[in-house]
C-alpha positions as CSV (number, residue, x, y, z in Angstrom):
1,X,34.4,137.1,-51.9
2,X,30.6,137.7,-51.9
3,X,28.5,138.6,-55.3
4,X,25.5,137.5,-55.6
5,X,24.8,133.8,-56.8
6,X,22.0,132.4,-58.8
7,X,19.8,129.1,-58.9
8,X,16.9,127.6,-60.7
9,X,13.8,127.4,-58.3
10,X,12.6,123.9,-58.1
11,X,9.0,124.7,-57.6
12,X,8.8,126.6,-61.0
13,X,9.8,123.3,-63.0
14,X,13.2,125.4,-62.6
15,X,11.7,127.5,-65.5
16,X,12.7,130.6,-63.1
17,X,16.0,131.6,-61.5
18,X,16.2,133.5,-57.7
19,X,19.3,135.4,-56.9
20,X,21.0,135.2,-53.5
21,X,19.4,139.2,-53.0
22,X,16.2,137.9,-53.4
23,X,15.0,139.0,-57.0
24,X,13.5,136.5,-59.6
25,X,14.2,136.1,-62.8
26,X,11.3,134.6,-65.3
27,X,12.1,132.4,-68.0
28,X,13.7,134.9,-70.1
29,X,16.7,135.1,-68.1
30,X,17.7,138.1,-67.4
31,X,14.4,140.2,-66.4
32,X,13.8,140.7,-63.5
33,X,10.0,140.1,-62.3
34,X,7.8,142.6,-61.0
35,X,6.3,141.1,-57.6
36,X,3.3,141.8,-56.5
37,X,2.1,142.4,-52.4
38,X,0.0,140.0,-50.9
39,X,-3.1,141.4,-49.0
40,X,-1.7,139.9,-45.5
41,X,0.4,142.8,-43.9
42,X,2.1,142.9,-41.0
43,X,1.7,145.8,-38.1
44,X,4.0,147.9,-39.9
45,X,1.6,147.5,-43.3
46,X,4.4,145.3,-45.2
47,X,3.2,142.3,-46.7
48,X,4.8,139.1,-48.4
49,X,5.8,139.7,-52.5
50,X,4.6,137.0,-54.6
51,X,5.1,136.3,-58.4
52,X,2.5,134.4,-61.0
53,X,4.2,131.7,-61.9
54,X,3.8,129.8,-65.4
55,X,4.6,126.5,-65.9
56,X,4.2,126.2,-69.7
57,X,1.7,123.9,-69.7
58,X,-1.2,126.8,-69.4
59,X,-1.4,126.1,-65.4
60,X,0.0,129.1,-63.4
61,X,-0.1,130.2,-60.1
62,X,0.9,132.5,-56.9
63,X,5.0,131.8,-55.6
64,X,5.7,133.5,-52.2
65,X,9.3,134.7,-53.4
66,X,10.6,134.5,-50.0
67,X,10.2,130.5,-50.0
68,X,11.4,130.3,-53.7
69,X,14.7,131.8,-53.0
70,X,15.1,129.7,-49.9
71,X,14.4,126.7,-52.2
72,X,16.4,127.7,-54.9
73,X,19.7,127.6,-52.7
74,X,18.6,125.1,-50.3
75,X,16.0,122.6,-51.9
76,X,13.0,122.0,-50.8
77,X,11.5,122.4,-47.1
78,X,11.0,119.7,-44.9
79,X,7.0,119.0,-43.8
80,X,6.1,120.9,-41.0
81,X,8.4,123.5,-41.3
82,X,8.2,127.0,-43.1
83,X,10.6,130.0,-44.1
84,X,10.9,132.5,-42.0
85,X,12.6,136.1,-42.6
86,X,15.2,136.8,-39.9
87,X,14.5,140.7,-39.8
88,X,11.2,140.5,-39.6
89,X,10.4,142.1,-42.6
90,X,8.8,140.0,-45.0
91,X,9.1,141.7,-48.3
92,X,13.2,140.9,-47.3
93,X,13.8,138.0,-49.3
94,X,17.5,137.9,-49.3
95,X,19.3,134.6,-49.2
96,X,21.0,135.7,-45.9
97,X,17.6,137.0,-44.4
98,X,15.8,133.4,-45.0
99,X,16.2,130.1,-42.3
100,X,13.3,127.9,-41.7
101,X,12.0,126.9,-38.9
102,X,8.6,126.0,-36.7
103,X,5.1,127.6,-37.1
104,X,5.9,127.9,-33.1
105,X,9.7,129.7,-33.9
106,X,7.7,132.1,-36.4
107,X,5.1,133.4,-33.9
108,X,7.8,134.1,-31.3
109,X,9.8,136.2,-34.4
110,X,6.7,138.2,-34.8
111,X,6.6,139.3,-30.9
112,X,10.4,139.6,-30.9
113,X,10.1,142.3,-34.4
114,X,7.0,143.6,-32.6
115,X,5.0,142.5,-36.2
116,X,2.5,140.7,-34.6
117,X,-1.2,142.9,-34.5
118,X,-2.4,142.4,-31.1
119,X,-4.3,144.2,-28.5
120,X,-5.2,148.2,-29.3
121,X,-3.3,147.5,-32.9
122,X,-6.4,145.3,-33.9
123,X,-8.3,147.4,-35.7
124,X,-11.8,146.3,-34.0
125,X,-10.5,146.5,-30.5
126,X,-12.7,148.5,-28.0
127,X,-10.0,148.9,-25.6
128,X,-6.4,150.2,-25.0
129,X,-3.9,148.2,-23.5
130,X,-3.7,150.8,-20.2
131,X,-7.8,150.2,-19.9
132,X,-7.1,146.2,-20.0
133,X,-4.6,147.2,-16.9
134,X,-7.0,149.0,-15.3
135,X,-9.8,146.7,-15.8
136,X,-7.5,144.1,-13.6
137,X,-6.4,146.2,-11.4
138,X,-9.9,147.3,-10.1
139,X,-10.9,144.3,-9.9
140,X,-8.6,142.9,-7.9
141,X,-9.0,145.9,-5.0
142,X,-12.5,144.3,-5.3
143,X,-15.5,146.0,-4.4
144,X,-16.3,146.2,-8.4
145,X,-18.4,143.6,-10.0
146,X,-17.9,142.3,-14.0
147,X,-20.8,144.1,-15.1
148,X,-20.1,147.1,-13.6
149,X,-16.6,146.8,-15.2
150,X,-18.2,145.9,-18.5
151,X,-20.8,149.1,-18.4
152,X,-17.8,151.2,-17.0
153,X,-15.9,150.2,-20.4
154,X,-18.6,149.9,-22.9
155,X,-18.0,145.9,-23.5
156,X,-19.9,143.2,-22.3
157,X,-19.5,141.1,-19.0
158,X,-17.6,137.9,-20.4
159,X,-14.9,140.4,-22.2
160,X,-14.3,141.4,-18.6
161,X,-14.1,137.7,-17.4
162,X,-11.4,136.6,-20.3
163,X,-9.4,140.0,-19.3
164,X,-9.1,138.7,-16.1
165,X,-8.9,135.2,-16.3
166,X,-6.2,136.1,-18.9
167,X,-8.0,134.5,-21.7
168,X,-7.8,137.4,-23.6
169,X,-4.9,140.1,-23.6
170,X,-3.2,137.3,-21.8
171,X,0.1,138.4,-23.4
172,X,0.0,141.8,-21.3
173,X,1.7,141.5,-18.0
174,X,0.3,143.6,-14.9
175,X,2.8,146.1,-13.3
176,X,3.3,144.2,-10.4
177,X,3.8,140.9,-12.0
């Protein structure tokens, strides 16, 4: 049982082949193409792999593997919906590690793999998750205003106001929540 199964892509006017481990083949079966990183990476610095695809005609352009070997075994996917990797890692493009699903079902993989960049992981953020806790947490014992807060932590006063009106780092719960 097992082995790994092949199928033509449909996107590629089937001129390519995916296998069921995620590798593609270009029109010279057998070859395995070299695929190339996308410049969107993930916390962890992984990004999607992508091949330049030619259709024979002179047109080419960029295929995510990930969704051509989830189209290759599965057909196309439905409007509104998108390929997700089950692991979280998206340069896994195995058959086994592809399901589609929502925009909203993707965004709550990338909390559940911890992928998504929020907070102190954004590289422009002025502030650390425990500041963002102590920002609330002062205010709330009151006798601090907003731009004291703001001059305290080096960011202006309506930072402070979407911290604590949890506009902003609304994601982070307070200790005693």
């Amino acid at each position: 049982m097992g082995g790994v199964s092949f199928a033509p892509i449909p996107v590629t006017r089937n001129r390519y082949i995916a296998d069921s481990e995620g590798t593609i083949y270009g029109p010279r079966f057998g070859r395995p193409l070299k695929l190339t990183e996308t410049a969107q990476r993930d916390a962890e610095g992984r990004s999607y792999l992508v091949f330049s695809c030619h259709f024979g005609d002179g047109t080419r352009r960029a295929v995510r593997a990930h969704r051509a070997v989830y189209e290759a075994f599965h057909g196309c996917v439905p409007d509104g919906l998108l390929v997700r990797h089950r692991n979280g890692n998206p340069s896994d493009n195995r058959l086994a590690n592809l399901e589609v699903g929502t925009a909203e079902d993707n965004a709550a993989d990338a909390i559940r793999h911890g992928t998504i960049v929020r907070g102190a992981r954004i590289g422009i953020s002025k502030l650390t998750e425990k500041e963002v806790l102590g920002i609330r947490a002062s205010y709330a014992a009151g006798g601090v205003s907003l731009r004291e807060l703001a001059r305290e932590y080096g960011v202006c006063k309506s930072n402070i106001r979407s911290i604590i009106d949890r506009r902003s780092w609304a994601w982070l719960e307070d200790a005693n929540q």
